[in-house]
N, C-alpha and C positions, 0 to 999 in steps of 0.2 A: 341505726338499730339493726341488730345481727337479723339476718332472712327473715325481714316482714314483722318480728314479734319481739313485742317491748312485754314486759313485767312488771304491774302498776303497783301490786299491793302483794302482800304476803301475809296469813297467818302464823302469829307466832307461835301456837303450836303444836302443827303437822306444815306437811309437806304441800297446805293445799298454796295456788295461787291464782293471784286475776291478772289476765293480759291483754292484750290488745291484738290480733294477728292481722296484718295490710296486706289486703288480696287486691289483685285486677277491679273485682267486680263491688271492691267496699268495705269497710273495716267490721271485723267479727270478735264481737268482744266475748273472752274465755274465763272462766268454764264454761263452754256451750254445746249445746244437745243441736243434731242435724236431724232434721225430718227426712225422713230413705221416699226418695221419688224414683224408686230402680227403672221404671220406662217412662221418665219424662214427666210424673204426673205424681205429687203425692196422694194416695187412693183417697179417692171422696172429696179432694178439694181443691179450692183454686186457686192460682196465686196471689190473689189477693185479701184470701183467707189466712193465708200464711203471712201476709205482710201485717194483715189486722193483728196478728197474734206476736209478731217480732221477730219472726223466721228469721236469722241473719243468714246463714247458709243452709244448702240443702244438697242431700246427696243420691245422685243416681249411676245406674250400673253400664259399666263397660260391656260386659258379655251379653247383658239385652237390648243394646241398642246398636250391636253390631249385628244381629239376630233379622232386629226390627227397631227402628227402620234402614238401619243400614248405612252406613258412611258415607254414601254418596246423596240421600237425600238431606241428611246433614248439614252435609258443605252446602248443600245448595240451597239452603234456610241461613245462610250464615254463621252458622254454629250451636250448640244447643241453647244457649240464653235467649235468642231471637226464636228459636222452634219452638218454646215452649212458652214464653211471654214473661221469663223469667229473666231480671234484669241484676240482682244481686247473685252473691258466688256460689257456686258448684262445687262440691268434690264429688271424682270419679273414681269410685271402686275398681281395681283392676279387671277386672274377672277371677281374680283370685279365690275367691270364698266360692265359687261354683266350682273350683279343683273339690273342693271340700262337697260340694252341696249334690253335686251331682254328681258322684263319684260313683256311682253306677252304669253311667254313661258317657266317659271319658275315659282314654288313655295317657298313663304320663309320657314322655318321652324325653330326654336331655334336652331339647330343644325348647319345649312347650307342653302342650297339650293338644289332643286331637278330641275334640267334642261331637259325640250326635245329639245335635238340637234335641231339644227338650220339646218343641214346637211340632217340627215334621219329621226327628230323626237323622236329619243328610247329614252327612259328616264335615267337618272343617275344621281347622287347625288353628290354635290362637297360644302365641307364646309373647316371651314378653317387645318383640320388634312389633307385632299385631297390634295387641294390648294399648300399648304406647302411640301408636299412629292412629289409632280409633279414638284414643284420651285428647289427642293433638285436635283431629278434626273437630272431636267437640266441645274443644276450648274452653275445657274447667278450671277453676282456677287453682285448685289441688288435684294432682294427679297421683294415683296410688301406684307403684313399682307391679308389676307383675310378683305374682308369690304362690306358696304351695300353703293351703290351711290346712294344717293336721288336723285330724278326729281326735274324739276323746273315748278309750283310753289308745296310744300309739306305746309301740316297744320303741327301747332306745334306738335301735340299730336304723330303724326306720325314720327317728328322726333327727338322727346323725346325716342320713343321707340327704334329706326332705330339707334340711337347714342349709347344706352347702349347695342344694337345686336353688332353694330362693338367695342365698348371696350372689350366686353367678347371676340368674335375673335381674336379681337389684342392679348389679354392673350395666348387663344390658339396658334396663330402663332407662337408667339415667344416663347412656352413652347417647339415647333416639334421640333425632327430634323432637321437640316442646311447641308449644303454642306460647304465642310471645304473655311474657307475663305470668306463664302457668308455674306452678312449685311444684314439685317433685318429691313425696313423701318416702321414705323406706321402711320397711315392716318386720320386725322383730319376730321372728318365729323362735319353734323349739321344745312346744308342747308344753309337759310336766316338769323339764327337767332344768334347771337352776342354771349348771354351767355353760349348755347348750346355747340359752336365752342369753347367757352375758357373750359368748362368744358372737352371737349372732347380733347381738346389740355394738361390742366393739369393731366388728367389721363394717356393719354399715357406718358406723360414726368416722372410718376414716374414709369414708366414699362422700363423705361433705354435705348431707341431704338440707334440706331446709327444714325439716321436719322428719316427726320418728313416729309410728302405728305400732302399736301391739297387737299383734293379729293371734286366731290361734286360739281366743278365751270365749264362753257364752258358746262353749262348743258340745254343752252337756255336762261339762265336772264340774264335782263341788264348789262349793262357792268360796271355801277355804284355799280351793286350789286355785281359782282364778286370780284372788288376792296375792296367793304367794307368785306368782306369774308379772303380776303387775311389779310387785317388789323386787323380783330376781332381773328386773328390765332398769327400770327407774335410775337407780344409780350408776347405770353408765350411761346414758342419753343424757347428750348436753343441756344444762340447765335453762340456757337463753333458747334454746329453740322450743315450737310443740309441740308436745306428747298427745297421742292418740289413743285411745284403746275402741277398736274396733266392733260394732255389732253389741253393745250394752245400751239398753236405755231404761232397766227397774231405778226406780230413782231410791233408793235406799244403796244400793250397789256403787251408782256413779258419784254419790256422795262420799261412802267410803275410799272411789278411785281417786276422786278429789283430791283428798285429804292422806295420797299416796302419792300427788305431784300429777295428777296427769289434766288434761286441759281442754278434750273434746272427745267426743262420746257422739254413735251413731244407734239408730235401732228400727224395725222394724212392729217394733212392741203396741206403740200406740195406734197405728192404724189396725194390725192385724186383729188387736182382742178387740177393738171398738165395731168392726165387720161380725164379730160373736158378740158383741150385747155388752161388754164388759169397759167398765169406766175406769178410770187409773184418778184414785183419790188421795190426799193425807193420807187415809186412816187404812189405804190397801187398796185390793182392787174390788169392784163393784159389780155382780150380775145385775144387769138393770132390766134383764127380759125379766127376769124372779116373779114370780106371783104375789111377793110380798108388797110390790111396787105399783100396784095395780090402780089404788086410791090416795097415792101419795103423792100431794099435789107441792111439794118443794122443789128445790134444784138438783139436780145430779149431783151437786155438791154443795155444802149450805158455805158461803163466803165467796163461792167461786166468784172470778167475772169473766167468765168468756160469755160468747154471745148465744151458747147454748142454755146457759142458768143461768143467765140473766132474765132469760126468755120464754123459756119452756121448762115444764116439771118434769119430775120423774113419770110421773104416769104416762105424760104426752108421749115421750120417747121412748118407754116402753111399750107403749101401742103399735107405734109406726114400726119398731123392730118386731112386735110378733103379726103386723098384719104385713110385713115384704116389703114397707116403704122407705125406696131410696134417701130418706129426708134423716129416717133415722140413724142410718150410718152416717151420713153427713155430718148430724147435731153431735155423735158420740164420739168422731174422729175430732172436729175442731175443740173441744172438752180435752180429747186425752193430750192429744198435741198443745195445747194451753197448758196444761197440769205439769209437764214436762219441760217446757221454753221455761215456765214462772219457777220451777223448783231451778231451775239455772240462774234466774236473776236473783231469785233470793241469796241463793250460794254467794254470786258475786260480790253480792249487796254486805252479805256476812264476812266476805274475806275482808273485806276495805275496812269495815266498824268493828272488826274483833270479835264478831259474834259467831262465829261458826263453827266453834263445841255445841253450842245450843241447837245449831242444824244438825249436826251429827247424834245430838241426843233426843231429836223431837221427832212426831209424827212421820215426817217425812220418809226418815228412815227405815219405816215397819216392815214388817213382811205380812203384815196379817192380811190376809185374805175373805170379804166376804162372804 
């Protein structure tokens, strides 16, 4: 099987598919959504909250864990699966998206980038030999290339230049050092602009990756324009390998990337709103601090089955979010992280029986908002 990923099922009519991808740490079956644990921890829960729920893989960052705690306590825990009690697979974020994120406080350079911590300010330098040697120590089992995330909106000119900074990276990355075992992803830049993204798609695909990231999207533009982003990519990434699209986890959105060929999807979505009170349902998303929720003694979500509506009501959990109680982010994370693994296994479930017009036409996919 061509790098780690077989192709079990196909719908016959869109682009979506189900695979199988064979990592170091365990087989990850696709379409599948990554829980973002950027320092080692996904927020409010624990790994074996994530195994209750199906976790197969989970993703944390390169830039913050060269930050804190640093590469050498690392290596000296064995690598991050051992530091963290995490025994199934990792992918590692370049530091890339912090070119993008923290661009206030970076400078680019042909080489890299030169960052002052977000932390304490001191300055350090991380390009893609850094990047790469920090990915190595902590031995994930997908490694992401060093790259430049363009903003939205970027002029051309800018990210004519910004595409052939991240090809040269790409080279570099995948020229470093690995950790045995580890894959080596490449990331499709290019912004808004159609020829850019194929040009930047045909060069990394003759650099032989095991895998291909769309990076670049969920960067603030329309929602028209991420689609067409995924579309101006798709048909030149080779078919047997995985497609990625970077930083999306609305499940209405990963449904339609789906159903554009692509096969994993990362986000920071479900912990963050679940930290503001907000539940990720069918029918939208949910304020659960709301006053209207005050005597309403159901579940977060009526059919749910995580162990938060199985268990406790709406009331319960809006209590403990408006009286400060860590219990409540707890219950509201393991809920939206459920809502999100289960819209994945449905999907998969759909590609295999044929059913997955009916995902694309149902609840799942709303945008409405409570």
């Amino acid at each position: 099987m061509a790098c780690g990923f077989e192709i079990v099922a196909r719908d016959a009519g869109t682009k979506a598919r189900r695979g199988v991808l064979h990592l170091a740490h365990g087989d990850v079956e696709t379409p599948a959504f990554m829980p973002v644990g950027t320092q080692a921890t996904v927020k409010a829960l624990e790994p074996r909250d994530l195994k209750a729920e199906d976790a197969q893989i989970i993703l944390s960052n390169t830039y913050h864990l060269f930050l804190r705690p640093g590469a050498e306590t690392i290596a000296a825990a064995g690598g991050l699966h051992r530091f963290m009690g995490w025994n199934r697979p990792i992918l590692t974020d370049s530091g890339g998206f912090q070119v993008f994120s923290l661009a206030k406080i970076r400078k680019l350079t042909p080489e890299g980038v030169v960052f002052n911590s977000h932390i304490d300010g001191h300055e350090f330098f991380m390009g893609p030999k850094e990047s790469m040697e920090m990915q190595r120590v902590i031995g994930s089992d997908i490694a992401m290339v060093f790259d430049e995330c363009l903003p939205y909106p970027c002029d051309r000119a800018r990210a004519e230049k910004s595409v052939e900074t991240t090809l040269g990276w790409a080279r570099m990355s995948l020229e470093a050092p690995h950790a045995e075992g580890q894959q080596v992803f490449g990331i499709v830049q290019g912004g808004v602009y159609d020829d850019l993204r194929r040009h930047c798609a045909e060069e990394l695909v003759k650099m032989d990756f095991p895998g291909y990231a769309i990076g670049g999207v969920s960067v603030g533009e329309p929602e028209a324009e991420m689609y067409q982003a995924v579309e101006a990519c798709v048909p030149f990434l080779p078919e047997e390998k995985p497609r990625y699209v970077m930083g999306l986890g609305v499940p209405h959105q990963m449904a339609q990337c789906v159903a554009r060929g692509i096969d994993m999807f990362d986000c920071v979505l479900p912990t963050r709103i679940a930290r503001h009170g907000t539940a990720v349902t069918r029918a939208g998303n949910v304020a659960i601090k709301a006053a209207q929720w005050a005597r309403d003694f159901g579940p977060v979500e009526e059919g749910c089955e995580c162990y938060c509506c199985r268990n406790f009501s709406r009331a319960y959990v809006r209590h403990l979010l408006n009286a400060g109680e860590i219990l409540g982010v707890r219950l509201l994370t393991i809920h939206n992280v459920h809502r999100l693994l289960e819209t994945m296994r449905e999907i998969r479930v759909s590609i295999s029986d044929g059913s997955f017009a009916d995902i694309l036409n149902s609840k799942l996919t709303t945008k409405e908002t409570k």
